[in-house]
C-alpha positions in Angstrom: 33.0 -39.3 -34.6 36.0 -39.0 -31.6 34.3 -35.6 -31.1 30.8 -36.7 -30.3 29.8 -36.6 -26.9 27.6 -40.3 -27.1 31.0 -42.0 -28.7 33.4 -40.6 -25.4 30.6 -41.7 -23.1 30.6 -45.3 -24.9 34.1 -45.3 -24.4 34.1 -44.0 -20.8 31.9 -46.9 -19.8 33.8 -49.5 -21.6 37.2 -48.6 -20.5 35.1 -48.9 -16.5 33.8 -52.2 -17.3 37.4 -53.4 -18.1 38.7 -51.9 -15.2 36.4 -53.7 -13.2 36.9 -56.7 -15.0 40.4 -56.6 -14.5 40.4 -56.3 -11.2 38.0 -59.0 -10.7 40.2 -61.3 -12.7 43.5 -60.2 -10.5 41.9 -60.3 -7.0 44.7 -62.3 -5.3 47.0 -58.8 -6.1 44.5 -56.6 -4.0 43.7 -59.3 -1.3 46.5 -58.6 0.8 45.6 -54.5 0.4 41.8 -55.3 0.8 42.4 -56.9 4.5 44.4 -54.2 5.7 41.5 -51.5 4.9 39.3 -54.2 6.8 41.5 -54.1 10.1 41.7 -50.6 9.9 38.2 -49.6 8.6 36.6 -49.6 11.9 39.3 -47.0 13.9 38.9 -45.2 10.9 35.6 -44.9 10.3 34.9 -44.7 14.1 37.4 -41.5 14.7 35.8 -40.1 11.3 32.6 -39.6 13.0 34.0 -38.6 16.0 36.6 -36.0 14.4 33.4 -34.3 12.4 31.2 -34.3 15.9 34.1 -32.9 17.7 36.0 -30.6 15.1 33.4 -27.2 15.9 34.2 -28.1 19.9 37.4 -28.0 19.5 37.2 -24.6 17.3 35.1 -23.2 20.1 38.1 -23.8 22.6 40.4 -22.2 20.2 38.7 -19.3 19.8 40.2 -18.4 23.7 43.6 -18.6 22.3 44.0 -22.5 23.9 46.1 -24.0 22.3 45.7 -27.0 19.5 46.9 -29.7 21.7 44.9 -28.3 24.5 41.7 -28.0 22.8 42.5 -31.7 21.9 42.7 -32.6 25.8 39.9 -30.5 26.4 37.8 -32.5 23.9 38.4 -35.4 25.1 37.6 -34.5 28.8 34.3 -34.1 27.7 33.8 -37.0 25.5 35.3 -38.9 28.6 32.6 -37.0 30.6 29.4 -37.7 28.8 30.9 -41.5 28.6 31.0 -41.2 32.5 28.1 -40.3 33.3 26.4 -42.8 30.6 27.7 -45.5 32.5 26.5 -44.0 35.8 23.5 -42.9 35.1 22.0 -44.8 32.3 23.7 -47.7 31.3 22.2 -49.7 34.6 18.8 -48.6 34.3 19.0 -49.8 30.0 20.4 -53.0 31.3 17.9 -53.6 34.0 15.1 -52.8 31.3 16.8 -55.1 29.0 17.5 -58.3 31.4 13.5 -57.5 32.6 12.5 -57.7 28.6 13.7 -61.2 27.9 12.8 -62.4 31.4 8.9 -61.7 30.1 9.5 -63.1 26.6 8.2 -66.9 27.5 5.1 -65.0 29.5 4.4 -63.2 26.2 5.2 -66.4 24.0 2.5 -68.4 26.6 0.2 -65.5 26.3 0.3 -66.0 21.9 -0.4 -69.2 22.6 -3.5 -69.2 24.5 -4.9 -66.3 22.2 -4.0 -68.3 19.1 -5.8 -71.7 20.5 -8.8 -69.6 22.0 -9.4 -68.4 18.3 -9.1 -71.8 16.3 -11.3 -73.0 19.0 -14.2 -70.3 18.5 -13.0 -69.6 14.8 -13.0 -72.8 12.5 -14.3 -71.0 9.2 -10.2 -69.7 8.0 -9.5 -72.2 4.8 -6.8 -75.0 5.8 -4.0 -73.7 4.9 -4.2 -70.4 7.0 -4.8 -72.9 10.0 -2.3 -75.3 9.1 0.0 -71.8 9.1 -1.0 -70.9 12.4 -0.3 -74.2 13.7 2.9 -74.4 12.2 3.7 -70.9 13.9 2.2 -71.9 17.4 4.3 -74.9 17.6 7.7 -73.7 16.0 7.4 -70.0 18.0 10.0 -70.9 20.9 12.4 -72.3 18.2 11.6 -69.2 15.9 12.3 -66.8 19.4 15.4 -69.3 20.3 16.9 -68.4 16.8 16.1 -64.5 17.1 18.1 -64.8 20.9 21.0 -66.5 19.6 21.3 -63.9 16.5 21.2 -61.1 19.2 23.7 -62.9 21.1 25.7 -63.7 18.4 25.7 -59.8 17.7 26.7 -59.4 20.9 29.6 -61.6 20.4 30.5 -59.7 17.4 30.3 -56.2 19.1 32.7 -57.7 21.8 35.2 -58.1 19.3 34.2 -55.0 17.7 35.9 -53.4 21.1 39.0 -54.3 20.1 39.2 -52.3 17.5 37.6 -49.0 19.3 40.4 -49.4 21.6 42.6 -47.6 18.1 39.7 -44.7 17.9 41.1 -42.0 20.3 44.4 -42.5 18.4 42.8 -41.7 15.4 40.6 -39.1 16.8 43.7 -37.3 18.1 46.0 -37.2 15.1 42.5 -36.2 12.8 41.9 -33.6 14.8 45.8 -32.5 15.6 46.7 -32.6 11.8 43.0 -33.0 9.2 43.6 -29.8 8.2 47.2 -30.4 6.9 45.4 -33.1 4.3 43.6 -31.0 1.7 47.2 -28.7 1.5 49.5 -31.9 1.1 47.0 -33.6 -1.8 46.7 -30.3 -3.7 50.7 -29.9 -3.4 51.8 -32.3 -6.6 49.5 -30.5 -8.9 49.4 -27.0 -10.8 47.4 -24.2 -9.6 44.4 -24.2 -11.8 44.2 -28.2 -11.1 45.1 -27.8 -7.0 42.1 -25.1 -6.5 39.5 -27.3 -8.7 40.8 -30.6 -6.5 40.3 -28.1 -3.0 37.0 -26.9 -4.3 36.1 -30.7 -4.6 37.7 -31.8 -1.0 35.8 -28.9 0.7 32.1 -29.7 -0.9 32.9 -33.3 -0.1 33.8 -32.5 3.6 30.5 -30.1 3.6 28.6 -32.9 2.9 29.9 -35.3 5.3 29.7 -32.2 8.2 26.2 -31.6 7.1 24.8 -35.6 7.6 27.2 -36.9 10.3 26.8 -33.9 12.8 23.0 -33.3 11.0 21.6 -37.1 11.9 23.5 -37.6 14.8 21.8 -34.8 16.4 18.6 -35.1 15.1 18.5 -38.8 16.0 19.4 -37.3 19.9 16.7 -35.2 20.1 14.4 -37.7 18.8 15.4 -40.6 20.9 14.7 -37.7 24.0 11.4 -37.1 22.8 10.6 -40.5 22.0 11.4 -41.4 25.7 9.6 -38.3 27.1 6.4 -39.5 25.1 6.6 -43.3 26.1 7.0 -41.9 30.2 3.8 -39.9 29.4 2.1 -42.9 28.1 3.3 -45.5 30.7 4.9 -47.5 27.9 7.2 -50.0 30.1 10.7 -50.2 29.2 10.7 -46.8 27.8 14.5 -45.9 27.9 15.4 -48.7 26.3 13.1 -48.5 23.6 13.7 -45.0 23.1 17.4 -45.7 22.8 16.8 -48.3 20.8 15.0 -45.7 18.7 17.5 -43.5 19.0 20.2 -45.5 16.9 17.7 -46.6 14.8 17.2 -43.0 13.4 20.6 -43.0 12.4 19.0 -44.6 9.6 17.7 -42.1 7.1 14.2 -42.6 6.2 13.8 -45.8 7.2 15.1 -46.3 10.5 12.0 -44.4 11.9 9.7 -47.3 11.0 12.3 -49.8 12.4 12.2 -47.9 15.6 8.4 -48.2 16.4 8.6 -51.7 15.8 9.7 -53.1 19.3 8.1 -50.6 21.2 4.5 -51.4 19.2 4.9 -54.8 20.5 5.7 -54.3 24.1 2.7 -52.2 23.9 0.7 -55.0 22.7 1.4 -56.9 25.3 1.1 -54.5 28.0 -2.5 -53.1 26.5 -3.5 -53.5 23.2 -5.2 -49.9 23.4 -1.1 -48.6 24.5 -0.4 -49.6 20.3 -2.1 -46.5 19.7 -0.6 -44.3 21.9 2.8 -45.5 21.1 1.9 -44.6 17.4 0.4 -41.4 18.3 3.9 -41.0 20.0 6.3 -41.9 17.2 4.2 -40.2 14.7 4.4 -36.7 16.9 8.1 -37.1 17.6 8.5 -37.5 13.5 7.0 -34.3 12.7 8.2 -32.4 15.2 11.5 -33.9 13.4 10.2 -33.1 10.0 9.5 -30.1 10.9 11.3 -28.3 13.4 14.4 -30.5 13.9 16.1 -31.4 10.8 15.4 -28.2 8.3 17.4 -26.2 11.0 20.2 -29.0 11.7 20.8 -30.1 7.9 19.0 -28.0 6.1 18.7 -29.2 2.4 22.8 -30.2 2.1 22.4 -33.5 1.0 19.4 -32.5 -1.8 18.3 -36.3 -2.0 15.6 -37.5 -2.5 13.5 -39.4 -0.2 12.9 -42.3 -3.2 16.5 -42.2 -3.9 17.3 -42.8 -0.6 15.0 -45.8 -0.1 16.1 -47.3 -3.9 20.1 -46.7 -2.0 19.3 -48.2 1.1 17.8 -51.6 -0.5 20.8 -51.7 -2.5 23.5 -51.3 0.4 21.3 -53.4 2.8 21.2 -56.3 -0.4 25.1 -56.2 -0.5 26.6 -55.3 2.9 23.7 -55.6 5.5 23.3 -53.2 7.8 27.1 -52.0 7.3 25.7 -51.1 3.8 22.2 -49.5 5.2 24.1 -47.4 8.0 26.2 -46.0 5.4 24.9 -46.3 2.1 23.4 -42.4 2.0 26.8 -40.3 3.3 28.5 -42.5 0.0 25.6 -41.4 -1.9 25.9 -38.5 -1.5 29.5 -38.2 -1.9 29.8 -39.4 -4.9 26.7 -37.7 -6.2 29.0 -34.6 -5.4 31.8 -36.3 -6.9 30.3 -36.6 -10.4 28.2 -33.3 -10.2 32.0 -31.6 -9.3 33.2 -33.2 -12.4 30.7 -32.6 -14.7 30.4 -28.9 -13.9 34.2 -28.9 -14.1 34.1 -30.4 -17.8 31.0 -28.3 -18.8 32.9 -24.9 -17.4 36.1 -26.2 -19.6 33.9 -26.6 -22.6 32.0 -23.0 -22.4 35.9 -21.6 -22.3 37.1 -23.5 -25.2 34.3 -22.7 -27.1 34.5 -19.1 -25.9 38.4 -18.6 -27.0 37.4 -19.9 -30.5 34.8 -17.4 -30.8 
């Protein structure tokens, strides 16, 4: 019975189930470990993202025989660059846009109000309850828009602190790209050949992976955000660069941070002309196939293989434990670890096909 393959699996998941246990029952031994990945999580993370955006850049400038160190500086000229002239040239015309948003939210609120009183007042057939609703809404909405401004604000605050921590990034970023590709060598060192190629094979699918969606949706999120703000000037949608930027980080998001991105712009449409709620759909639905379609089969190709109902079932998960932390990164660790296990398993059946084939 040891030999049979449902009996080691039995075993396999028990012996993870006490782990887990274990370490749930001696928490107070990992806190101390656990807070230190939290203050250094967000350099980390941060430079991780930077160092696979940056790593083919700096590859290009070694290519003309520059030097490491000086591809380094040269990479970081540029990201200094594009940070320039972000806060030149865009920056004031987003904040502008945004402090010219919230100045029209209590002429939009007003405007709800009047609609919502002109229909109770030609419309009485709606059962009591949906009336009762509305005039719960109607007289709650500055509260419910109070609440929403001091969540944003409190973000705000958040990201403020956030900075602090950015401030480690470049640090990061420069010893990443000045030494990442001394890590796979000094991992694989401690173990036998056989053992250090299957462990490099591992560490270089993983790192394909990662390549393929950090570089993959940042880029295709650019290039939709541009044509997202292209089609809302076309259109006359007011506030356009905010809300295309706004839709630009929200298609960081796989899958779902497309429909998240229409959402403000759908009702700043509204208010501006109701007919405008079709255009900006038209828009959004354009700029997503172009993306479908043109965009992301030539950035990231089929890499990550997921599907898109796995992706969703992921995202709900990750969002249900760690917010939007847990959305934002919930695929790339998918995906990881789907290579993880595949890696392993192909590893174990290769193993087996060799044992059985020295017995025979």
């Amino acid at each position: 019975m040891l030999n049979k393959r449902w009996f080691q699996v039995l075993v396999f998941f028990i012996l993870v189930f006490l782990l887990i246990l274990l370490i749930s029952n001696t928490g107070f031994i990992f806190n101390p470990f656990l807070q230190y990945i939290g203050a250094v999580a967000l350099p980390i993370i941060g430079a991780g993202i930077l160092y696979y955006l940056t790593k083919p850049l700096m590859h290009f400038f070694e290519r003309f025989k520059i030097p490491r160190i000086a591809s380094i500086g040269l990479v970081f000229l540029v990201l200094i660059l594009l940070l320039f002239l972000f806060i030149i040239y865009i920056a004031p015309i987003t904040q502008r846009q945004f402090n010219n948003l919230l100045d029209n939210i209590p002429t939009w609120v007003k405007g709800v109000e009047i609609f919502i009183d002109y229909w109770q007042a030609n419309y009485t057939t709606l059962p009591d309850q949906v009336l009762s609703a509305i005039n719960n809404f109607t007289e709650n909405l500055e509260s419910y828009l109070e609440n929403i401004l001091n969540s944003l604000f409190g973000f705000i605050g958040q990201l403020i602190s956030i900075v602090a921590g950015i401030v480690l990034v470049p640090f990061f970023l420069f010893f990443m790209l000045k030494d990442g590709e001394k890590l796979v060598p000094f991992i694989t060192q401690i173990f036998e050949k056989k053992k250090a190629e299957n462990i490099r094979s591992l560490l270089g699918k993983m790192d394909e992976v990662l390549t393929a969606f950090i570089q993959g949706q940042l880029i295709v999120s650019f290039f939709v955000g541009v044509l997202l703000f292209i089609g809302y000037l076309i259109i006359g949608l007011e506030y356009s660069l905010t809300l295309a930027l706004f839709g630009l980080i929200m298609n960081v998001i796989p899958f779902i941070g497309p429909f998240l991105s229409v959402i403000p712009a759908i009702i700043v449409g509204a208010f501006q002309d109701p007919m405008m709620m079709v255009w900006v759909a038209l828009v959004m639905i354009v700029a997503q196939q172009i993306e479908s379609n043109l965009i992301s089969p030539n950035v990231m190709g089929r890499a990550l293989e997921l599907h898109p109902l796995t992706i969703i079932t992921v995202i709900l998960a990750a969002g249900s434990i760690a917010g939007f932390l847990g959305i934002l990164f919930a695929v790339p660790f998918y995906a990881v670890l789907k290579t993880v296990i595949v890696h392993f398993y192909k590893t174990y059946e290769n193993s087996k096909k060799e044992k059985d084939d020295a017995l025979i």
